[in-house]
N, CA, C and O atoms as a MOPAC input file, in Angstrom:
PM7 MOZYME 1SCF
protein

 N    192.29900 1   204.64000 1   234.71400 1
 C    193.10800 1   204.83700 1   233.52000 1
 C    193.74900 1   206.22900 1   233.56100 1
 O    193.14300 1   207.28100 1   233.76300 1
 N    195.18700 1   206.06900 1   233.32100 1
 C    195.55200 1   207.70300 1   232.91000 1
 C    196.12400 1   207.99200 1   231.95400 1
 O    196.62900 1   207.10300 1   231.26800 1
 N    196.25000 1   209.58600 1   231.53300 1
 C    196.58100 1   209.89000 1   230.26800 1
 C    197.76700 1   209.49700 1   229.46800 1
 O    197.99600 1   208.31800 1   229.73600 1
 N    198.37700 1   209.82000 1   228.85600 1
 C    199.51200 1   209.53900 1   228.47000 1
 C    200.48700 1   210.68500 1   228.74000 1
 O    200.01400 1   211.59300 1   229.42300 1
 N    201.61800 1   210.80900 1   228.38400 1
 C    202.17300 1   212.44200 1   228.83000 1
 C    201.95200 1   213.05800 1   227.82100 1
 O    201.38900 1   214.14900 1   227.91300 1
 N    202.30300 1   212.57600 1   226.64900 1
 C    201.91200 1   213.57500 1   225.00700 1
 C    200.88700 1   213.64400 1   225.03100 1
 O    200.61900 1   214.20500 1   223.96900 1
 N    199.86500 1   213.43100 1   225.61100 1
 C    198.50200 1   213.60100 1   225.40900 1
 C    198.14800 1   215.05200 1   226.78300 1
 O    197.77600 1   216.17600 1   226.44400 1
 N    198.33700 1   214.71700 1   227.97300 1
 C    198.82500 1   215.76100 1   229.24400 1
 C    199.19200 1   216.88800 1   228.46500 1
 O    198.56900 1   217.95000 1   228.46800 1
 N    200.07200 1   216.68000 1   227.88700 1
 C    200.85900 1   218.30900 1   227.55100 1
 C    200.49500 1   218.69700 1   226.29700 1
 O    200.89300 1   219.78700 1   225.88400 1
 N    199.68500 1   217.87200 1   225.49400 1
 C    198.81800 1   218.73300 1   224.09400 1
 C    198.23200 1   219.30300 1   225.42000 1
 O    198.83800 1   220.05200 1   226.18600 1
 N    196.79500 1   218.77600 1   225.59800 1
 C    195.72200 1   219.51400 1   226.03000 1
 C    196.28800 1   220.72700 1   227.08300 1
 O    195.63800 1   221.76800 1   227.18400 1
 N    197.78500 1   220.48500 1   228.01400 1
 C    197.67300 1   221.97500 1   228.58300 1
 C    198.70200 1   222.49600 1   227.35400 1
 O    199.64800 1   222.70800 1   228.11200 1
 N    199.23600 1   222.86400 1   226.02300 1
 C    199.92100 1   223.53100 1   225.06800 1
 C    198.47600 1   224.04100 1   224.52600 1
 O    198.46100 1   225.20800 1   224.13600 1
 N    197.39500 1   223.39400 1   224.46200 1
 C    196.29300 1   224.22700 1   223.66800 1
 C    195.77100 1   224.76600 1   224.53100 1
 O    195.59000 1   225.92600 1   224.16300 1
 N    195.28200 1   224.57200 1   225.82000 1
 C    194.75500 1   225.53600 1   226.97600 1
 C    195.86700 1   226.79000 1   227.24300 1
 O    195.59700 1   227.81600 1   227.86800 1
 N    196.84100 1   226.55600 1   226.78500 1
 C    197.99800 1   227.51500 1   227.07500 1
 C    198.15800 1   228.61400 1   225.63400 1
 O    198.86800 1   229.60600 1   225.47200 1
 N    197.43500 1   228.11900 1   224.97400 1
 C    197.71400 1   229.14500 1   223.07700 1
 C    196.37300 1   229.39000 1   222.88100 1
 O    196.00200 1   229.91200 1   221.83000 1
 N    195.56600 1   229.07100 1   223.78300 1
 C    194.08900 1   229.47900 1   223.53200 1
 C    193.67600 1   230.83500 1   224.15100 1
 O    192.64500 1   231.46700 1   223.92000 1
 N    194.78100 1   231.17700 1   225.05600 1
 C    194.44400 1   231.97200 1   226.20500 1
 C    194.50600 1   233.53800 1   225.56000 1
 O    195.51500 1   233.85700 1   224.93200 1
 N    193.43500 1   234.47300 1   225.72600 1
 C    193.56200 1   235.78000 1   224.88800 1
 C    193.14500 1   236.85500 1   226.42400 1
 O    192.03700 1   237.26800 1   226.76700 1
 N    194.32400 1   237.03600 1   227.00800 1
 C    194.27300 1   237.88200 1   228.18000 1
 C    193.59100 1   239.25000 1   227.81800 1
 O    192.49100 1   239.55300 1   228.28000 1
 N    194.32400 1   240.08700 1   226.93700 1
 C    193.52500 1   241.15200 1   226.37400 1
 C    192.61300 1   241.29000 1   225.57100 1
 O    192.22800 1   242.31500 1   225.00600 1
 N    192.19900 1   240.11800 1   225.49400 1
 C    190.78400 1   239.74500 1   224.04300 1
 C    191.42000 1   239.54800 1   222.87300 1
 O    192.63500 1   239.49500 1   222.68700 1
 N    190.27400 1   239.40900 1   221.85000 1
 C    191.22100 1   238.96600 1   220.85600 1
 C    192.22600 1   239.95800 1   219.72800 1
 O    192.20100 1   241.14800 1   220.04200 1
 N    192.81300 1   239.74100 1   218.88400 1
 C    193.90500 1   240.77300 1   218.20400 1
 C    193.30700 1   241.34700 1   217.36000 1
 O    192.86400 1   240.51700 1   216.56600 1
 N    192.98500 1   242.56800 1   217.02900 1
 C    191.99100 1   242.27900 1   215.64700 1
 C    193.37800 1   242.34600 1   213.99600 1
 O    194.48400 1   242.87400 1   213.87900 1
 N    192.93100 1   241.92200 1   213.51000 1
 C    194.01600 1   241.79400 1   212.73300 1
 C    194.20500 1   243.28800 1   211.82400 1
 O    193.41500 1   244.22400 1   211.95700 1
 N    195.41100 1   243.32100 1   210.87200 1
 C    196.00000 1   244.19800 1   210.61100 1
 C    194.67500 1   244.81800 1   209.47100 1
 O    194.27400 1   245.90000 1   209.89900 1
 N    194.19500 1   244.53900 1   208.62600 1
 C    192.98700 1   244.81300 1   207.99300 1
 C    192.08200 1   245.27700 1   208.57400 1
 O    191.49200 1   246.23800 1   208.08000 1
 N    191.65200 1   244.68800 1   209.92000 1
 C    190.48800 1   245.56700 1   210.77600 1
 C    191.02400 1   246.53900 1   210.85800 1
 O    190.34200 1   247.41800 1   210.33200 1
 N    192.54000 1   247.15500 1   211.51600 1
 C    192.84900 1   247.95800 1   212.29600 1
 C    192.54800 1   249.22700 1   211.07400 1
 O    192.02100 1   250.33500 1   211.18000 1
 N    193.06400 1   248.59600 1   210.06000 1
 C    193.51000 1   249.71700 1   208.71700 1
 C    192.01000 1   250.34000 1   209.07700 1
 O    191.81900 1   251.47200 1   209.52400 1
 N    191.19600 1   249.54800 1   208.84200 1
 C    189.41500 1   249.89300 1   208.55200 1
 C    189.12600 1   251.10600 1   209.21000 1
 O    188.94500 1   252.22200 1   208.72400 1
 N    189.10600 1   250.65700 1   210.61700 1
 C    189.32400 1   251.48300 1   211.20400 1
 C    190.02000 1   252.93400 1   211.63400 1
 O    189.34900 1   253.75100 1   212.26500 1
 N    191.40200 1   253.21300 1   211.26000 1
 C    192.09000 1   254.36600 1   210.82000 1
 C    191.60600 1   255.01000 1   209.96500 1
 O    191.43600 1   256.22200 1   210.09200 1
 N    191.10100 1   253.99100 1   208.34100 1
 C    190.20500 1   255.10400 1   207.72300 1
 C    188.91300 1   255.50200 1   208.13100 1
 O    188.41200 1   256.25100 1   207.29300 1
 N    188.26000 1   255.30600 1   209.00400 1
 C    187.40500 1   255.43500 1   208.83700 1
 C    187.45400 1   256.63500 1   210.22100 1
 O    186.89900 1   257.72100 1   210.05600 1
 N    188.17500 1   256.31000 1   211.58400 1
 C    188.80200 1   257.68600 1   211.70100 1
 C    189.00500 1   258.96300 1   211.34300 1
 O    188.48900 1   260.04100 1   211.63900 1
 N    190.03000 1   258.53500 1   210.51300 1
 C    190.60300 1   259.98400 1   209.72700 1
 C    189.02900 1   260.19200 1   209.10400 1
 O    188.42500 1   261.13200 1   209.62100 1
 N    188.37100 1   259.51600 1   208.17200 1
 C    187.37800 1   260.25500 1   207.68100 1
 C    186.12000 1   261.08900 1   208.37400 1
 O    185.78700 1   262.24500 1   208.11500 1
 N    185.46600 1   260.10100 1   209.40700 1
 C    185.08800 1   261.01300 1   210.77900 1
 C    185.72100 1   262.29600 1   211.25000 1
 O    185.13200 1   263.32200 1   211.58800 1
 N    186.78400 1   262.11000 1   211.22200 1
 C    187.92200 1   263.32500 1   212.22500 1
 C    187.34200 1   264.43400 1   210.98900 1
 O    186.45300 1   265.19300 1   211.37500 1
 N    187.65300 1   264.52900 1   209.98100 1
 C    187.84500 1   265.03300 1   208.80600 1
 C    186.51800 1   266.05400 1   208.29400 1
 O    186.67600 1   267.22000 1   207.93300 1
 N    185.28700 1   265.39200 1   208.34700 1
 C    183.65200 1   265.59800 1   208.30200 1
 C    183.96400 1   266.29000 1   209.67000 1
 O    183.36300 1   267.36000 1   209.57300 1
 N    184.37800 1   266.27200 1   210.49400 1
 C    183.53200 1   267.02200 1   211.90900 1
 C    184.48600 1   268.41300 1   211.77100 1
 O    184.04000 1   269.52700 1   212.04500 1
 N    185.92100 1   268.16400 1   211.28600 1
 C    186.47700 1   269.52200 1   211.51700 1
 C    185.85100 1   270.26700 1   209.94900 1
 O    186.03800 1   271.48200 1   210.00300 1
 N    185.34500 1   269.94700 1   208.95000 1
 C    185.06200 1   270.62600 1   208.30800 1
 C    183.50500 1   271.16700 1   208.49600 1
 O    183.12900 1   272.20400 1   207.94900 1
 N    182.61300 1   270.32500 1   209.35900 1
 C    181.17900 1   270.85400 1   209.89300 1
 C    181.86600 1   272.21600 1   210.90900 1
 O    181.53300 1   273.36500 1   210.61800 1
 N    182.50700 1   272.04900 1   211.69800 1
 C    183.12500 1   273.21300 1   212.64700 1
 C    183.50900 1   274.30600 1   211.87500 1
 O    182.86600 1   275.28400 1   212.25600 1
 N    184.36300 1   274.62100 1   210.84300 1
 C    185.24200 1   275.63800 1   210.25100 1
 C    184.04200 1   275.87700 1   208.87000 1
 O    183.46500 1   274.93700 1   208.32300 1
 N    183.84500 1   277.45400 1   208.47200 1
 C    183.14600 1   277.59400 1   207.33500 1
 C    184.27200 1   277.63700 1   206.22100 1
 O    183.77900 1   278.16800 1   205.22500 1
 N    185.35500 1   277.34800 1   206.04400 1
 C    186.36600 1   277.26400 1   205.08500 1
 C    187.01800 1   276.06900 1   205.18900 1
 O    187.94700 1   275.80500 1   204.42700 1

């Protein structure tokens, strides 16, 4: 028995949109999280360094 072609070319269109070469994206909300939480790190260490 063989596949059908619409059936062939789903399964390689989802093997083909599944694919995360650089891992996955983190989305725009993680990234934010992250920046603040950055800057706030960055922020605590230069003020542990400087007595003013």
């Amino acid at each position: 028995m063989t596949q059908s072609q619409r059936q062939r070319e789903r399964q390689w269109r989802q093997r083909k949109e599944d694919q995360q070469p650089h891992g996955k994206v983190k989305s725009f909300d993680q990234l934010a999280d992250e920046a603040g939480k950055t800057e706030t790190d960055n922020h605590n260490q230069k003020s542990k360094n400087h007595p003013f």
